[in-house]
C-alpha positions as CSV (number, residue, x, y, z in Angstrom):
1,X,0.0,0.0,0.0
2,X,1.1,3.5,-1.1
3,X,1.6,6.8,1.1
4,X,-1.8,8.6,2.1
5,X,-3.1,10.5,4.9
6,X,-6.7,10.1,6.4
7,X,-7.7,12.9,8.1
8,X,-10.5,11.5,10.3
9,X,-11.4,14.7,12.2
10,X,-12.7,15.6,8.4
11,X,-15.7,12.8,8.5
12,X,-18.7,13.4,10.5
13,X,-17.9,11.6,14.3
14,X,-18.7,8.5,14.4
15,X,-21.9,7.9,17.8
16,X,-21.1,4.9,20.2
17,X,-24.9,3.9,20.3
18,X,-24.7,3.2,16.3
19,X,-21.3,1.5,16.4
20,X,-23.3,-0.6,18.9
21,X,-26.0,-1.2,17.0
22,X,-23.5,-2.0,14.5
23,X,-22.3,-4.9,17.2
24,X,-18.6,-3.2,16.9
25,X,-18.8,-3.1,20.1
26,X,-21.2,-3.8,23.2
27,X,-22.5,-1.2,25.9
28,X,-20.5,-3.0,28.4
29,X,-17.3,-2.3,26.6
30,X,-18.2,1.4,26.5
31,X,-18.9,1.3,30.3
32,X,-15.5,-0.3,30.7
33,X,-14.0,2.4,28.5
34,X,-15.1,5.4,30.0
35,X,-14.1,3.3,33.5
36,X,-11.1,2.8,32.5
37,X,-10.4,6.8,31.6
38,X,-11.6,7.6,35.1
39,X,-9.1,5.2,36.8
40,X,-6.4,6.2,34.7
41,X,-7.4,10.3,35.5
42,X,-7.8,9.5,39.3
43,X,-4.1,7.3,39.7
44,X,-2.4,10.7,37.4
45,X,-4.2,13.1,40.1
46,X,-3.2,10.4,43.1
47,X,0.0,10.2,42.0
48,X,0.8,13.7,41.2
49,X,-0.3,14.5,44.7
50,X,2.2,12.0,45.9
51,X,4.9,13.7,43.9
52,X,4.0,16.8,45.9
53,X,5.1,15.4,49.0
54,X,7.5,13.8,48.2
55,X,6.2,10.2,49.3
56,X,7.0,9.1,45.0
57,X,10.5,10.1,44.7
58,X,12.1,10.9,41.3
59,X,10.5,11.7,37.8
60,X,7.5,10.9,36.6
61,X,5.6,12.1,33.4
62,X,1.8,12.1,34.2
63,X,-0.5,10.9,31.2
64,X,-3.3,13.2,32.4
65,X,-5.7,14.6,29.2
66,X,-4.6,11.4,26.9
67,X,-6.3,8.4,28.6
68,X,-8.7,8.6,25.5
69,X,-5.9,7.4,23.4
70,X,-4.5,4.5,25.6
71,X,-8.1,3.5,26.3
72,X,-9.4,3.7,22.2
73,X,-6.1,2.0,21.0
74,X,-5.7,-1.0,23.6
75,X,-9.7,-1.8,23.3
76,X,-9.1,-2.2,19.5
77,X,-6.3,-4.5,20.2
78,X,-6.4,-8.8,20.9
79,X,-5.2,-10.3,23.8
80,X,-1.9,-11.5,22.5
81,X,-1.2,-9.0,21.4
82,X,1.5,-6.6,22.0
83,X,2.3,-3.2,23.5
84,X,5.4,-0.7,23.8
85,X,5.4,2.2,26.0
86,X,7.0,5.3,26.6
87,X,8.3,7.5,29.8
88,X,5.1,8.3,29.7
89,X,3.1,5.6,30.0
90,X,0.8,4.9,33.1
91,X,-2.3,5.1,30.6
92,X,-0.6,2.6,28.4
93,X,0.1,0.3,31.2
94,X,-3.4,1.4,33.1
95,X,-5.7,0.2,30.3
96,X,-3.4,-3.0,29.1
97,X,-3.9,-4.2,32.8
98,X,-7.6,-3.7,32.4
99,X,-8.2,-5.4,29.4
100,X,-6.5,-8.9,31.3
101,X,-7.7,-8.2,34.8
102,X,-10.4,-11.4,34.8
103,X,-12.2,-9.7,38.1
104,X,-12.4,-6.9,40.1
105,X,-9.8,-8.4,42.6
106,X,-7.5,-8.8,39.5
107,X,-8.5,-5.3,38.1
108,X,-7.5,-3.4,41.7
109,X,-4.5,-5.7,42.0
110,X,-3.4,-4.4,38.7
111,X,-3.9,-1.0,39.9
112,X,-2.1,-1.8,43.2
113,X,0.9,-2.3,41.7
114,X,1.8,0.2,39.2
115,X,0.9,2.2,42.4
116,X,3.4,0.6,44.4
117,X,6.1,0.2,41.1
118,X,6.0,4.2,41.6
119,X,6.5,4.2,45.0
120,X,10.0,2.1,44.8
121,X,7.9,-1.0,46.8
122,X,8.9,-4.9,46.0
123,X,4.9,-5.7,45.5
124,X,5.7,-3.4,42.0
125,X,5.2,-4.9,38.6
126,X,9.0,-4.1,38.6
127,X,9.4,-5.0,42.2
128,X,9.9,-1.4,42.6
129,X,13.4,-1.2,40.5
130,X,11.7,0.4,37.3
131,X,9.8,3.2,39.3
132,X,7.7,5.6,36.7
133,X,9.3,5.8,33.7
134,X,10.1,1.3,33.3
135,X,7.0,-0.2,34.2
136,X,6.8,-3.6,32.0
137,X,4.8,-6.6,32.1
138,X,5.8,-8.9,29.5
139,X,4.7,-12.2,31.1
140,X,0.7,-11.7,31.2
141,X,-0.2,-8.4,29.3
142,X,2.7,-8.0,26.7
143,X,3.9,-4.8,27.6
144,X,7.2,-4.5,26.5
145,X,7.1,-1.5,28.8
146,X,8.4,1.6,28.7
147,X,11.4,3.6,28.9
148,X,12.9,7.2,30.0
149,X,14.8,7.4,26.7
150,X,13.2,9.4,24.1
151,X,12.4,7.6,21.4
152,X,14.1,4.4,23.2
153,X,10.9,2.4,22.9
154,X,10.7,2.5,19.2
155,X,13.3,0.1,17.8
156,X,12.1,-2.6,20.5
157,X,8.9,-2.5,19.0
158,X,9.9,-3.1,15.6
159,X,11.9,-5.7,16.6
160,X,9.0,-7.2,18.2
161,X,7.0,-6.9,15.5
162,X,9.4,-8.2,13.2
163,X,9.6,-11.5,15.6
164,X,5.9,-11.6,15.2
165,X,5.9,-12.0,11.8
166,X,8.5,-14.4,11.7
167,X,7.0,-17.0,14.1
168,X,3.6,-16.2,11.9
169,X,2.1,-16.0,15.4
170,X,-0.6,-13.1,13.6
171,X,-0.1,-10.7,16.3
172,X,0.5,-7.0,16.3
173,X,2.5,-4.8,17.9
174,X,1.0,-1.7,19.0
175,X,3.7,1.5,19.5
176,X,3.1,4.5,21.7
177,X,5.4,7.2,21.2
178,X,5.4,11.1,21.6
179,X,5.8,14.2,19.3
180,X,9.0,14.9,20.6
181,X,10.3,11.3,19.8
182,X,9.9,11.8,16.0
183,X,12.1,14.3,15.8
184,X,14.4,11.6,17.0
185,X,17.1,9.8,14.7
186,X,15.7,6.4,16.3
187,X,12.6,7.6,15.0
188,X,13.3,7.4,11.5
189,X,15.2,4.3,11.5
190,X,12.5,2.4,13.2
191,X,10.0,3.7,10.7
192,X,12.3,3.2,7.9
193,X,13.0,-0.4,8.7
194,X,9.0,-1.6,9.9
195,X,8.2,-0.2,6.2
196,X,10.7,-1.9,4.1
197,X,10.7,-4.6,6.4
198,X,6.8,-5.1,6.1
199,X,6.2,-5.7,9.7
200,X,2.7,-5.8,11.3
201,X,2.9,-2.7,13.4
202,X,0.5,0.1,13.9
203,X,2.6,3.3,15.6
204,X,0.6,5.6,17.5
205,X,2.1,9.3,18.1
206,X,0.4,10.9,21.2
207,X,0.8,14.5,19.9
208,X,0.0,16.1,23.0
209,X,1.5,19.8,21.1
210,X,4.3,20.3,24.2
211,X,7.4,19.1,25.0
212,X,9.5,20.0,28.0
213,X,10.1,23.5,27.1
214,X,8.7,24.5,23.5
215,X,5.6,23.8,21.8
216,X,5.6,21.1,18.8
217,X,5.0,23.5,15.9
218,X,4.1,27.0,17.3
219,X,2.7,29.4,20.7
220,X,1.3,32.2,20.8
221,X,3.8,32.9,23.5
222,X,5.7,35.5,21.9
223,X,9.3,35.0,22.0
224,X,8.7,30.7,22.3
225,X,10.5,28.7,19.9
226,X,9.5,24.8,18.4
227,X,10.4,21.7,18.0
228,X,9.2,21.1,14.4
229,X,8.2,23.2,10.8
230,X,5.5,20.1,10.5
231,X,1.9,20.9,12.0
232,X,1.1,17.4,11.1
233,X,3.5,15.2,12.1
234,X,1.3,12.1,10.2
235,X,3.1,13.9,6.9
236,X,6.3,12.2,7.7
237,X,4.4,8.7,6.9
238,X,5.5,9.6,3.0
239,X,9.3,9.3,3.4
240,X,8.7,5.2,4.5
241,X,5.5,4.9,2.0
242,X,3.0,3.9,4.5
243,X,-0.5,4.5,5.3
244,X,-1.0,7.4,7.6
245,X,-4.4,9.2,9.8
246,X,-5.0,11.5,11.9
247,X,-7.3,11.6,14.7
248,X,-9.4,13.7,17.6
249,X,-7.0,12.4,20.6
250,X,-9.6,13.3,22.7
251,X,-12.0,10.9,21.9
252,X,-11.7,7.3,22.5
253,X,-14.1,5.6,19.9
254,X,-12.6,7.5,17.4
255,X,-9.2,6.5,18.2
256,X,-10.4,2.6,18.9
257,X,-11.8,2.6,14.8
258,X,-9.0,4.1,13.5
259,X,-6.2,1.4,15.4
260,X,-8.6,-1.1,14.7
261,X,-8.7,-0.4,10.8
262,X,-4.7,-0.6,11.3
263,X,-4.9,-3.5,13.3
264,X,-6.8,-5.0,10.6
265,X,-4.1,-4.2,7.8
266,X,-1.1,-5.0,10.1
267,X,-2.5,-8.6,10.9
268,X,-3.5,-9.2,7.6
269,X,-0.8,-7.6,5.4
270,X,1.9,-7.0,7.7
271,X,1.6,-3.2,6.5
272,X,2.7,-1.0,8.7
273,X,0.7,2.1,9.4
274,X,1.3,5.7,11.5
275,X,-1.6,7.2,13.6
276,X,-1.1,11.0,14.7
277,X,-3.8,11.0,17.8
278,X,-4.1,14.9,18.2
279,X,-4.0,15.2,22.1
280,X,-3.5,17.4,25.1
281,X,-1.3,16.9,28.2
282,X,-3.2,18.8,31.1
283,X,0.3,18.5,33.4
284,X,3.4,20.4,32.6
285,X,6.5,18.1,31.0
286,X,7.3,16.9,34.5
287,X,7.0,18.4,37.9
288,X,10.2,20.5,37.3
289,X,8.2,22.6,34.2
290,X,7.4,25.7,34.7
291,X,4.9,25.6,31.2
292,X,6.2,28.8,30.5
293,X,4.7,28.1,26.8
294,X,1.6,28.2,27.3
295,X,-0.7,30.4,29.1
296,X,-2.5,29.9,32.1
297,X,-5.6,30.8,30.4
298,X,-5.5,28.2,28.5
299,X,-4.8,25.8,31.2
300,X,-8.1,26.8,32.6
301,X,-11.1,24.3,32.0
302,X,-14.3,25.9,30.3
303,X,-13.1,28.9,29.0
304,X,-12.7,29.7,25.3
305,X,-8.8,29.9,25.2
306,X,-8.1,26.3,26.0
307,X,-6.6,24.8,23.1
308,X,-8.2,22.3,21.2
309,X,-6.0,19.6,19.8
310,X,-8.6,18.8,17.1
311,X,-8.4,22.2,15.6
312,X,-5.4,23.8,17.2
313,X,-3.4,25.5,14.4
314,X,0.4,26.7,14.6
315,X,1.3,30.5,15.9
């Protein structure tokens, strides 16, 4: 399949009581979606209260204003499947947990120990070596985990997904990564190599418009550089020839049809495609950011200067 970009946020949005009418999905698996964004918005807020007093030591990168995409992209995914995750990750690992936890004992278990993983504690998925940034669990959910290396979880997934095809096991690998990872030179190589390599991967950029001091591509900060001359980073798809679409971040059934179309071509044709999930991250970079790139108006909720990451243009 040649280069092309879908815009999705183009088409009218798709209505979760027709794609259940459809049978796409049931109206339990909504429920559990929108649970699962709750869970994942109440452990950011827990944790980043933790971080206040100092009870989590270190870094951590909260995924607080993305748990549509996590929660869209792993419901579209088979168990078997397989996951890679970045620094920023507790929604990644949040909603992969869900999707295994059998119960509700297994499903606050699950939650119990990223929990404790943060908080240095041997009950950890890591046994509390791997803290925020490294939480994996490769034995029972697939998650390759994640890693505080920009762009370090990229080439693992590949290589993954290459493995995948070559034990004709028919599962996918599903890659998170951020905006400020594809201006990485792993990046590029990665994407390079899952194209001519024909591997069955779907990458998913969480393009939440900030990184750790500038904005992607524009502020109206005066004075504020950026990271990249691209608005749309999905553009990129037409140096490795692959498929591309962009997507309202912000909404998870739109996201969960648009992996799942990917998921579809990756299983069946080992074609490689890029989703650009337009997205907003409601924490600063880290604790340590002083978001002095954006303004605190638009930080507010409810008020007509908070950015949209549907419709946000460049400065």
């Amino acid at each position: 399949m040649d280069f092309s970009i879908e815009d999705r946020r183009e088409k009218p949005v798709a209505k979760i009581k027709g794609i259940i009418n459809d049978g796409v999905i049931t109206l339990e698996n909504a429920k559990d979606w929108l649970r699962t964004i709750h869970e994942i918005r109440f452990f950011e807020e827990k944790v980043f209260d933790l971080l206040g007093q100092n009870i989590i030591k270190g870094a951590s990168h909260l995924y607080a204003g993305e748990e549509a995409v996590a929660t869209g992209a792993i419901a579209a995914i088979e168990l078997g499947d397989v996951i890679g995750s970045t620094h920023r990750g507790h929604g990644h690992c949040g909603a992969i947990g869900n999707k295994y936890a059998e119960t509700e004992d297994d499903r606050q278990s699950h939650w119990n120990r990223m929990m404790a993983e943060l908080m240095g504690k041997e009950t950890g998925y890591c046994k509390g070596r791997g803290g925020s940034m490294h939480i994996a669990e490769v034995d029972k959910c697939n998650n390759l985990g994640s890693t505080g290396i920009v762009g370090g979880n990229q080439p693992p997934a590949v290589g993954a997904a290459l493995a995948e095809k070559y034990k004709k096991t028919g599962k996918v690998v599903l890659s998170f990564f951020g905006d400020g990872s594809t201006n990485c030179g792993s990046f590029h190589e990665s994407m390079n190599m899952a194209s001519a390599l024909h591997v069955p991967l779907v990458a998913v950029i969480e393009n939440n418009l900030y990184g750790m001091s500038v904005p992607f591509s524009g502020s109206e900060i005066e004075g504020t550089l950026k990271a990249s001359n691209v608005e749309d980073i999905a553009e990129r798809a037409h140096a490795y020839n692959v498929p591309a679409m962009i997507v309202d971040g912000q909404d998870a059934l739109e996201v969960f049809l648009a992996v799942r179309q990917a998921v579809e071509l990756a299983r069946k044709e080992n074609q490689m495609t890029i989703i650009e999930a337009k997205t907003y991250r409601w924490y600063g970079h880290s604790r340590s950011d002083p978001r002095a790139y954006r303004t605190k108006a638009e930080e507010r909720p409810g008020t007509s200067e908070t950015r949209s990451p549907s419709s946000a243009k460049s400065s």
